[in-house]
C-alpha positions as CSV (number, residue, x, y, z in Angstrom):
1,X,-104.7,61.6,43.7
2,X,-102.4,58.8,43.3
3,X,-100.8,59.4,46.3
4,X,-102.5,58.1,49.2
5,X,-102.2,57.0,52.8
6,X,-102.8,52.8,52.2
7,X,-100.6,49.9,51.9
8,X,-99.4,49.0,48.1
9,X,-101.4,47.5,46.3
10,X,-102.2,47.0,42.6
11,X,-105.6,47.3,40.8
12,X,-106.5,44.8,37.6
13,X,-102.8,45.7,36.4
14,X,-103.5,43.2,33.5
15,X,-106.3,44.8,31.5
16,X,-105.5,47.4,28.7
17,X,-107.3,49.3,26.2
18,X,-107.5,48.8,22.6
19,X,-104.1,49.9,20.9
20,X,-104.4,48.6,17.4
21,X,-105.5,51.0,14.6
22,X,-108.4,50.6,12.3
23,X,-107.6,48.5,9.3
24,X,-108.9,46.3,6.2
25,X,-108.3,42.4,6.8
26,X,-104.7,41.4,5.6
27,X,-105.4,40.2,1.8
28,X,-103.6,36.8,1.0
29,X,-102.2,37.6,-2.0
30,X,-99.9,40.4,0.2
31,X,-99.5,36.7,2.4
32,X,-98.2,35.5,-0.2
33,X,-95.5,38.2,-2.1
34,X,-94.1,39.0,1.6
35,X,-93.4,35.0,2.0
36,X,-91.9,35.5,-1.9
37,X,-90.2,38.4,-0.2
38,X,-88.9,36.6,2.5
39,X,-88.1,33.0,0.7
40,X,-85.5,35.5,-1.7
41,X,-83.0,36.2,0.9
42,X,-80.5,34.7,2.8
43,X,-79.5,37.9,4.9
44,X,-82.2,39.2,5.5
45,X,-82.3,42.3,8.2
46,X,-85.7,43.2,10.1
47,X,-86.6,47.3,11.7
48,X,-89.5,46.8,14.4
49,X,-91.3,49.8,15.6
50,X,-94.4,50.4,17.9
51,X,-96.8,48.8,15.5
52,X,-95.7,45.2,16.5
53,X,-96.1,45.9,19.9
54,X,-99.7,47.3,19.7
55,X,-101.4,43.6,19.3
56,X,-99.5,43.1,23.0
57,X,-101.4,46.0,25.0
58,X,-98.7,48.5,24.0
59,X,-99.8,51.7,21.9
60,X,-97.8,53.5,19.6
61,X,-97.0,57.5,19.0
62,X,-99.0,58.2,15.9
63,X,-101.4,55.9,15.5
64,X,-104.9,57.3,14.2
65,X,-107.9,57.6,16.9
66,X,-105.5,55.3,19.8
67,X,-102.1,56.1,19.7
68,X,-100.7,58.5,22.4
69,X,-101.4,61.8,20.2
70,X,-104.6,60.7,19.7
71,X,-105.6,59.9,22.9
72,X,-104.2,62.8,24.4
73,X,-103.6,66.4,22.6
74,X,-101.4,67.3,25.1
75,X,-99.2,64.7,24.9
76,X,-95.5,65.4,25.1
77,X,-92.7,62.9,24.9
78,X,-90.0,63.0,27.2
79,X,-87.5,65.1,26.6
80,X,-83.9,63.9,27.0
81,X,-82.6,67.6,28.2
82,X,-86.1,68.2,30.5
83,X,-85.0,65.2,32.2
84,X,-81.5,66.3,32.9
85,X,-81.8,69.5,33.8
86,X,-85.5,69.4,35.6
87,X,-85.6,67.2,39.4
88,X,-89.3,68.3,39.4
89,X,-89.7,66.6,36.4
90,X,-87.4,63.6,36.7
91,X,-89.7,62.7,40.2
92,X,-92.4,63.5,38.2
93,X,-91.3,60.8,35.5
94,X,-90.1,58.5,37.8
95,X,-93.7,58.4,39.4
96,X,-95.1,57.9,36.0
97,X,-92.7,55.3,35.5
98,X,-93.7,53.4,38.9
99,X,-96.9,52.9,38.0
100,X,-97.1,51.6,34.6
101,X,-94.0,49.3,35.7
102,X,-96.3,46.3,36.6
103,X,-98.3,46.7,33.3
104,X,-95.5,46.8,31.1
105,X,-93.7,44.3,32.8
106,X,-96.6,42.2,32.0
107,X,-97.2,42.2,28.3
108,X,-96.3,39.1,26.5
109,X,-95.0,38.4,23.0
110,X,-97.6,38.4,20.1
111,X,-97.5,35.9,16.7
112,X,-95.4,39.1,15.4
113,X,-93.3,38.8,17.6
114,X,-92.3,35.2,17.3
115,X,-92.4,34.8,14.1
116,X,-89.5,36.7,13.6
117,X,-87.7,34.6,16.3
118,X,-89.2,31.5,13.5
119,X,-87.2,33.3,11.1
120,X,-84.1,33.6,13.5
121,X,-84.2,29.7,14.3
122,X,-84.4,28.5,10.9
123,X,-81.6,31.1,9.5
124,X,-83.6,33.5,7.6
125,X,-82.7,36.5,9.5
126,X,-79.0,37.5,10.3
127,X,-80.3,40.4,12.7
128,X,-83.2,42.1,14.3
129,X,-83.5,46.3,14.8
130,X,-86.1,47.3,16.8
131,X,-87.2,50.6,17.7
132,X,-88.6,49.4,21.1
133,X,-87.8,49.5,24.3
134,X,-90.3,47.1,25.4
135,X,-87.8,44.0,25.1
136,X,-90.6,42.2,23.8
137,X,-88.3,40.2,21.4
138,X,-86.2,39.5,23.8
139,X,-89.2,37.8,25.9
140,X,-90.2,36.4,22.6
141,X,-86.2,34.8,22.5
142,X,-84.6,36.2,19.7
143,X,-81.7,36.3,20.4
144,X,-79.6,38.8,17.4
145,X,-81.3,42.0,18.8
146,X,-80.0,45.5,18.8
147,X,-82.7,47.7,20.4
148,X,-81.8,50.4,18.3
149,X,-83.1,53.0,21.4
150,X,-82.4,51.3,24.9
151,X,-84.3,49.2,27.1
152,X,-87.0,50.2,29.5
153,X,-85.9,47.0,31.6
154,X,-82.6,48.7,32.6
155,X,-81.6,51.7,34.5
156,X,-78.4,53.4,34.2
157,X,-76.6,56.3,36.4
158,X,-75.4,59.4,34.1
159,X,-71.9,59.7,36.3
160,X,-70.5,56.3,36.4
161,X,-71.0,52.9,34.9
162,X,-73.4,51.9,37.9
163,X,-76.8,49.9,36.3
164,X,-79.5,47.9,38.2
165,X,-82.0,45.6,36.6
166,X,-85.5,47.9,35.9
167,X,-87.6,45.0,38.5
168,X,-84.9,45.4,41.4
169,X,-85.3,49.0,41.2
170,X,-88.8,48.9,41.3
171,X,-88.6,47.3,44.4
172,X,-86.5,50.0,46.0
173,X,-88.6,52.5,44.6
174,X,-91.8,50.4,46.4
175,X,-89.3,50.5,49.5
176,X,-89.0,54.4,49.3
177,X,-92.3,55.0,49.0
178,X,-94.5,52.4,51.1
179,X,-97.7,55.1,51.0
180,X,-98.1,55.2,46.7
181,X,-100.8,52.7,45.5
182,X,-100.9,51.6,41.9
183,X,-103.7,51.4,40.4
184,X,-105.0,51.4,36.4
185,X,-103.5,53.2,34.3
186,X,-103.1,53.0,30.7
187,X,-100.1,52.8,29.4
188,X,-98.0,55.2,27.0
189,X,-95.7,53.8,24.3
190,X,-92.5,54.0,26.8
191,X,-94.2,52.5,29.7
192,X,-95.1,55.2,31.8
193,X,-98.7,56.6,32.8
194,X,-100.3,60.2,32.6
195,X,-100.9,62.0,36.1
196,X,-101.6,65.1,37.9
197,X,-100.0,67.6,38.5
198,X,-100.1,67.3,42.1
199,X,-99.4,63.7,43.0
200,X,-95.7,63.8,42.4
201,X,-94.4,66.2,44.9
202,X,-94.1,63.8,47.6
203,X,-92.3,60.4,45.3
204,X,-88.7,59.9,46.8
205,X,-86.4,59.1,43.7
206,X,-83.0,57.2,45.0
207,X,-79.7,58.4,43.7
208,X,-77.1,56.3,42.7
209,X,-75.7,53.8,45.2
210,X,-72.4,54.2,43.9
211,X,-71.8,57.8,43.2
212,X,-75.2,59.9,44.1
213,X,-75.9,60.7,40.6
214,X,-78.9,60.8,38.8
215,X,-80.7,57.8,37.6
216,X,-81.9,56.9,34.5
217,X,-84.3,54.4,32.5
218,X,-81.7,53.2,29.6
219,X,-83.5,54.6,26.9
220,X,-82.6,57.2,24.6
221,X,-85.1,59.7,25.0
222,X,-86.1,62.4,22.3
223,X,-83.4,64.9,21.8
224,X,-80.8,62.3,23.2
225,X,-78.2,60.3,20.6
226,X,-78.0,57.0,20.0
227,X,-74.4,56.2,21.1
228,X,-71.9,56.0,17.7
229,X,-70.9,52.7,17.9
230,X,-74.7,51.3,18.2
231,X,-75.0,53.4,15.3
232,X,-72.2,51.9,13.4
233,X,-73.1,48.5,14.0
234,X,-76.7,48.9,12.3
235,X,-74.7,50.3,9.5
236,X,-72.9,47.5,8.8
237,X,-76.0,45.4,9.5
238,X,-77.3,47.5,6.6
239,X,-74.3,46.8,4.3
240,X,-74.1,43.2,5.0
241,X,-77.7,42.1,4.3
242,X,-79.6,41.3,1.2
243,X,-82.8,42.5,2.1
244,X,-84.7,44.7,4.4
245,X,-88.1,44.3,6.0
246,X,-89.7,46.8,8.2
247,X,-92.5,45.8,10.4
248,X,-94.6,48.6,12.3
249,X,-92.6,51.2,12.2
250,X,-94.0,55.1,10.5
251,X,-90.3,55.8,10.3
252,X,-91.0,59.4,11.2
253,X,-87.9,59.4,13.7
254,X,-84.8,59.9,11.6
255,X,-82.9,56.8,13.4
256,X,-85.1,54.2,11.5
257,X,-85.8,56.3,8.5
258,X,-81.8,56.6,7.9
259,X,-81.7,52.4,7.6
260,X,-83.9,52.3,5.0
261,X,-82.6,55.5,3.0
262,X,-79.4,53.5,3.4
263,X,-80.5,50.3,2.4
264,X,-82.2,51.9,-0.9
265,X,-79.1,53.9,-1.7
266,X,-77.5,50.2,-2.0
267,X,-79.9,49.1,-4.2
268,X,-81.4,46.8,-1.3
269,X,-85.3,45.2,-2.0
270,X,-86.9,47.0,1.1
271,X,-90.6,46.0,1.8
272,X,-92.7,47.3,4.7
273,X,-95.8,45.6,6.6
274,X,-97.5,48.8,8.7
275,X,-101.0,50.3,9.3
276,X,-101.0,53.9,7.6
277,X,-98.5,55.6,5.7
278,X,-95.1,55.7,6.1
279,X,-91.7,58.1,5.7
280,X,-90.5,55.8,3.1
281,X,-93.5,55.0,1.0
282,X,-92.0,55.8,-2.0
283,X,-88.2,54.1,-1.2
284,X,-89.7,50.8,-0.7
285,X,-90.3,47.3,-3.3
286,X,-93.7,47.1,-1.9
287,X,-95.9,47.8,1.1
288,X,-98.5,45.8,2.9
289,X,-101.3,48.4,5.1
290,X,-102.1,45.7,7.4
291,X,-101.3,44.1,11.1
292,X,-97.9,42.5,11.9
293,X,-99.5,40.0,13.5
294,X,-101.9,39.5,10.6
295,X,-99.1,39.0,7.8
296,X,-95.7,37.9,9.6
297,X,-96.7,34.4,11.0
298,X,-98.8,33.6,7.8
299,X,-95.7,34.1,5.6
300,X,-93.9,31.9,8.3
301,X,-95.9,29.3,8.0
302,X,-96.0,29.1,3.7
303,X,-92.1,29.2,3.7
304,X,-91.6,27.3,7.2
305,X,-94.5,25.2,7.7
306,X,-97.2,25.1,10.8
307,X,-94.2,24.3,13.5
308,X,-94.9,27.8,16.4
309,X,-92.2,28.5,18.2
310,X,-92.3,27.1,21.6
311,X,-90.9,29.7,24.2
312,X,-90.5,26.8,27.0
313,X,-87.9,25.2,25.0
């Protein structure tokens, strides 16, 4: 039971499990044709999926042996019309939520992760697209970011243009509900935890302040659009760049897969760094089956040099 009659209090929030996929050390040769890769453009755009993430504590959807399906047959995303139409469920969520709220919050940038903000500073990159809704990059300070499907570290009402910061409301969800203790949990790829069935029924969910509608993490869940303009401005990200790089992302949702069909239908050099196989295998210059973190700051430093980027200054 998670629900329990204690003062709050949270257990080793800090420790995770082991989220990175099995896979042969990064060759240095692939080092060196991704820094080739990367020395060649001048607008170069970067897609970001799970896979960077996992070297931070986060796992992924389709990793083999530890991402979510793997761990857990019956694992079902959230689904953006459950969550709608189902209070059960949203308290459920919400609940979920709550308690993997101080582990996500947590997690800190990896080498993957600044490396492309290297990239950023020294005017190698004209935009980032990531797939995440861990705002990892943004903790990581790049600063030309579309996350491509929301932010976990926001939450929006569905009736009016009402938002609230995801650590304030955690606060007010502490405040609602002074008798739920958070302990371990691992993590899913969204942030949230598994639980019983059983230990939601009593988690008190606020409405909005402003009009009593529903609230909302602003993330686009499955079955949910990515709004049109968001949309269009990754197109044109597409048209404008010379090269496209995709780093930990399966592309198996069709919101990344459709930048990279894009980008090859315009003749674009597309290259992809990613443990497994991909949609777009067969679209792509060249592929490298290896960690982000593994390949993205080695090619930083050949074309850069040694200098790290320094996230105090």
């Amino acid at each position: 039971m998670v629900l329990i009659k204690s003062s709050f209090f949270i257990n080793a929030a800090r420790t995770f499990r082991n989220c990175v996929p099995r896979c042969d050390p990064v060759k240095e040769s692939d080092v060196v044709a991704f820094a080739e890769f990367l020395s060649k453009s001048s607008k170069l755009l970067m897609v970001t999926g799970a896979g960077i993430s996992t070297e931070s504590g986060l796992p992924d959807y389709r990793s083999e042996g530890v991402g979510a399906y793997a761990r857990n047959k019956k694992f079902v995303p959230v689904q953006y019309q459950t969550f709608i139409k189902d209070p059960d469920f949203r308290k459920k969520y919400w609940l979920r939520n709550y308690l993997g709220w101080d582990n996500l919050y947590s997690l800190t940038p990896n080498g993957a992760h600044l490396a492309v903000t290297r990239l950023e500073r020294n005017d190698r990159l004209i935009h980032l697209v990531t797939q995440n809704v861990d705002s990892l990059h943004i903790k990581a300070d790049t600063k030309k970011v579309v996350e491509l499907h929301g932010t976990s570290y926001r939450v929006v009402c569905l009736s009016c243009s009402f938002d609230i910061d995801r650590l304030r409301f955690q606060s007010l969800l502490a405040k609602h509900n002074p008798s739920v203790a958070i302990n371990q949990f691992p993590l899913n790829p969204d942030g949230d935890v598994d639980i019983g069935e059983e230990d939601y029924k009593a988690f008190r969910v606020p409405d909005c302040p402003d009009c009593g509608g529903v609230l909302k993490p602003d993330i686009v869940f499955f079955g949910d659009n990515i709004p049109k303009p968001r949309v269009q401005f990754v197109n044109d990200l597409v048209d404008e760049c010379d090269a496209l790089a995709v780093c930990g992302s399966s592309l198996t949702v069709q919101s990344s897969y459709r930048i990279v069909t894009r980008a090859h239908n315009l003749k674009k050099p597309i290259a992809i760094i990613n443990i497994g196989k991909t949609r777009a295998d067969d679209l792509v210059s060249f592929k490298i089956d290896a960690k982000c973190g593994q390949v993205l700051p080695a090619a930083c430093d050949l074309i850069l040099g040694s200098n790290y980027v320094n996230l105090d200054r």
